[in-house]
N, C-alpha and C positions, 0 to 999 in steps of 0.2 A: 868483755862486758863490764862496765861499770856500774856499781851496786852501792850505795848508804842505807847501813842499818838494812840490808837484807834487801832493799827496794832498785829495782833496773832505773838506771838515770836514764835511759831513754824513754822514758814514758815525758820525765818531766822536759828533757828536750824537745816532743811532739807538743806538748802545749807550751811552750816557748815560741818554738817556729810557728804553730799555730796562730796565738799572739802578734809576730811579725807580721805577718801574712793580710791582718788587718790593717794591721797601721801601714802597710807598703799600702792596700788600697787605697787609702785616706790621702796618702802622698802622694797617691800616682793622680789621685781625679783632682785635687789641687793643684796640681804642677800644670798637668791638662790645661786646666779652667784659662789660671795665667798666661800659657801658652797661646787659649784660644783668644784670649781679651786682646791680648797682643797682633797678634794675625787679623783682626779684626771678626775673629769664630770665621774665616775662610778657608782654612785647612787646606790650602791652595797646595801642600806637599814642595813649595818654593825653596823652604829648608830653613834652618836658623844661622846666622851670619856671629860672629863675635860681639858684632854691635848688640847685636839681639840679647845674646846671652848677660851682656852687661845690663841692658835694662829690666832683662827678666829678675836677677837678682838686687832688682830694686821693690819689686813687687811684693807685698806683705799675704799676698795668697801662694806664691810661688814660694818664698820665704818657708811660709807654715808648712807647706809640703815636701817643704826639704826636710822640715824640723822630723816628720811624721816619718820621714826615709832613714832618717839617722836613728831613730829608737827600732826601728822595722830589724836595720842593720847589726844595731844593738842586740837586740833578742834572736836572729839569726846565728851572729859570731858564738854566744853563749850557749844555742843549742848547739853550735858545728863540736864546742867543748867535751859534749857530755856524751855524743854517738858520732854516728858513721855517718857519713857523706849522703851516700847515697837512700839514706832512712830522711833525713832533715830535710834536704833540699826539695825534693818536687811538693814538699809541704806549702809550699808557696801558693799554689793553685788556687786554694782557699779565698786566697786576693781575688779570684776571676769571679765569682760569686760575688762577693760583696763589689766590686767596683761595677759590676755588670747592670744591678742592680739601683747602685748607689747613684752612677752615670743616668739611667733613664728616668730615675724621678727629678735628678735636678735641671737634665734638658730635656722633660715630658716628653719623652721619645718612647713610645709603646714596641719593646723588644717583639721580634717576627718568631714564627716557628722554629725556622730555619735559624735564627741564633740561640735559643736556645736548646732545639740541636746538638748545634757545635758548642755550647757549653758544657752540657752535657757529658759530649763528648771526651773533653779538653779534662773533667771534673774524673769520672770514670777513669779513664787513661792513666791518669796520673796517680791516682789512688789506688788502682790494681799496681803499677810499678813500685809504688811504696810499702803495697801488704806485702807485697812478691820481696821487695829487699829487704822488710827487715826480718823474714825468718832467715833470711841465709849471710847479712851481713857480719863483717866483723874487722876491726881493726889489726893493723900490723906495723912492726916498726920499718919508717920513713928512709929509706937509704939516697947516699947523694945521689947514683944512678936515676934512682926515679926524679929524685928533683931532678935534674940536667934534662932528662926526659919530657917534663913537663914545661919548664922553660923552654928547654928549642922549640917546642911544638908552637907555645905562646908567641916566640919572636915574629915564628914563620906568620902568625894569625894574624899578629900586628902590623908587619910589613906592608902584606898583603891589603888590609883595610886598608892602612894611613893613603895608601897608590890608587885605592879608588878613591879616597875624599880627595887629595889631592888635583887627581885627573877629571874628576869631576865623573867619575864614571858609573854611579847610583843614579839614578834616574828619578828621585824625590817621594817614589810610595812608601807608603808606613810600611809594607812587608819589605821590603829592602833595609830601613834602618831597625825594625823587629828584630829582623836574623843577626845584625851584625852586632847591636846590642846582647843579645840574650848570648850570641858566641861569645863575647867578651865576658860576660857577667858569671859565663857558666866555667871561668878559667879562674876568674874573680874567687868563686866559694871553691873551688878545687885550693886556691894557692891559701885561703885562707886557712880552709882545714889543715894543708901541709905547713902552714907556719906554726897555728896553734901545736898540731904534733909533734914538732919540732920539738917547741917551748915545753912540751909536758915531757920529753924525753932527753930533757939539759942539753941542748945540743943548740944555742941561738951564734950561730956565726954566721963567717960570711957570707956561705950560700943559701941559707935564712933571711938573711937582709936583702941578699940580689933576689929572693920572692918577694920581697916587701915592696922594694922599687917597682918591679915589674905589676905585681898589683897596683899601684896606686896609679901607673900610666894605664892599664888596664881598666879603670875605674874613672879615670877623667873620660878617657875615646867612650867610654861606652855610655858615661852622661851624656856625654854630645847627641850618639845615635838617638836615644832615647829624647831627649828632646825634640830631636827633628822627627821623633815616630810622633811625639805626640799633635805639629804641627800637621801632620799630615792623614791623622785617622782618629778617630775614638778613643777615648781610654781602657776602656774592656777587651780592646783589639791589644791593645800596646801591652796589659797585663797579661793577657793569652797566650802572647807569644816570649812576650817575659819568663813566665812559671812554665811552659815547655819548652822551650830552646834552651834556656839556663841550666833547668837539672838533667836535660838529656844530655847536653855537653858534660858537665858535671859529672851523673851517674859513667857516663863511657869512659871516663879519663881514671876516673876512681877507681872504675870497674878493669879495666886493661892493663894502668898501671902503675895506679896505688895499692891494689888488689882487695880490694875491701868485696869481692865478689864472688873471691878463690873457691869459694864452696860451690856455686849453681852448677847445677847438672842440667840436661839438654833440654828439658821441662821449662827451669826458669828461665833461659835463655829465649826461648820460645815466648814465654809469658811478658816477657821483657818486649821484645819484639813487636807481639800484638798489640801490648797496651799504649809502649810507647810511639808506634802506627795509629790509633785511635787519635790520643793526643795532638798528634802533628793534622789528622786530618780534619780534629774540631778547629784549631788555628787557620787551616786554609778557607773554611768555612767559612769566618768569621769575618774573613778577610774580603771576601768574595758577597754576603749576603747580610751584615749587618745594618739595620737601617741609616745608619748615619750614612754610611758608603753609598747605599744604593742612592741617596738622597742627593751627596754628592756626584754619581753619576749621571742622575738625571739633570740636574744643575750645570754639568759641565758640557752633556748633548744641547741643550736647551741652549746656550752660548754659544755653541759651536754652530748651529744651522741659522743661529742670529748672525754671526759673523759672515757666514753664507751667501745669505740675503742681498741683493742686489741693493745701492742706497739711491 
């Protein structure tokens, strides 16, 4: 535990993360916005092309919401400094609240029961796994085993993506580029913790640097996803499945085999389970009953028994 002048630095890393957690909203419903001016707001789930990606980073709203992701990321890296993985990370959630929010006033979209619901849900879940980690969290020194460990997993992770974008074998819904995003993302603040660790315990060499590479290919694939979620659903969707598939990857990697866990007995493990079951099923939720979806579903039957139609 880390302590100034008597006082837990994890306190001041919850309102860091915290901090972040807004400005990623900020980032995310701007990135959105451009994403949707682009698409024409058709969210047609057709997916973003390179082309795409060059013009979007000509966009001064796309732009700003990058700006808002790099200070997010900023106050992210500096809380992963001062605690445990698995205390900092599912801090994010916080985002799902405000972009939730943030998203229906700016497309007077009146949120249904049933999402807020699965907010709820997602809010709950995530905040029991966080009370639940940080009584029993704790740091340990970083062996190269567990890097090698953590890396081959990552390879395996990447492989596997790159062979479905490749093959074309995603099928264009926002829960499809969600999972594959927030799996990258949540490899992303795992490799970041073990690099900061590294660096606090003088040890920056070479297999330090091969987490550095593999993050930062980790962190291009997983813009990509994330842009294609946002062409294809909500932004409240795309942060839902962000803030729980990210730190459930995250807490599980930390927790198995960076050991920052070592202490739960059968109780937390349990605790962990439930809450992180909660979370996963406000995201399905969300996915399945958000207005904007339903709207598009109705939009895409509506087309479809047009196309029917005898001419």
């Amino acid at each position: 535990m880390r302590t100034f002048h008597g006082i837990d630095l994890r306190y001041l890393a919850v309102l860091l993360a915290l901090i972040g957690a807004v400005a990623l909203a900020f980032g995310a419903q701007w990135q959105n916005d451009a994403v949707g001016e682009q698409q024409g707001k058709s969210k047609s789930g057709g997916g973003i092309s390179l082309k795409h990606m060059l013009q979007l980073i000509r966009r001064p709203r796309w732009l700003l919401g990058t700006t808002f992701l790099i200070v997010a990321v900023l106050f992210q890296i500096t809380a992963l400094s001062l605690a445990p993985l698995i205390v900092v990370q599912p801090l994010g959630a916080i985002a799902l609240v405000v972009t939730s929010f943030l998203n229906a006033r700016i497309s007077k979209t009146k949120l249904n029961r049933a999402t807020m619901i699965a907010i709820g849900l997602c809010i709950l879940g995530v905040g029991g796994f966080v009370t639940t980690a940080s009584s029993i969290a704790q740091e340990y020194v970083l062996t190269d085993s567990q890097m090698w460990q953590v890396l081959g997993i990552l390879t395996v992770v990447l492989a596997g993506l790159i062979f479905l974008v490749v093959t074309k074998r995603l099928k264009g819904k926002a829960l499809y580029f969600i999972g594959g995003a927030g799996l990258l993302y949540g490899f992303v603040a795992t490799l970041t913790k073990v690099v900061i660790q590294r660096i606090l315990q003088g040890q920056f060499e070479w297999l330090t640097f091969a987490c550095l590479v593999m993050l930062g290919i980790a962190v291009a694939l997983g813009g990509w996803f994330v842009q294609n979620a946002y062409a294809s659903g909500p932004p409240d969707l795309v942060i839902a499945g962000l803030t729980v598939i990210d730190p459930l990857v995250a807490v599980f990697i930390s927790a198995t085999i960076l050991g920052e866990a070592h202490k739960a007995n059968i109780l937390t493990i349990i605790l962990f389970i439930v809450c992180g079951g909660a979370a996963i099923v406000g995201v399905l939720l969300l996915s399945q009953f958000h207005p904007e979806i339903l709207l598009a579903k109705r939009r895409a039957a509506v087309w479809n028994r047009r196309k029917k139609l005898p001419l």
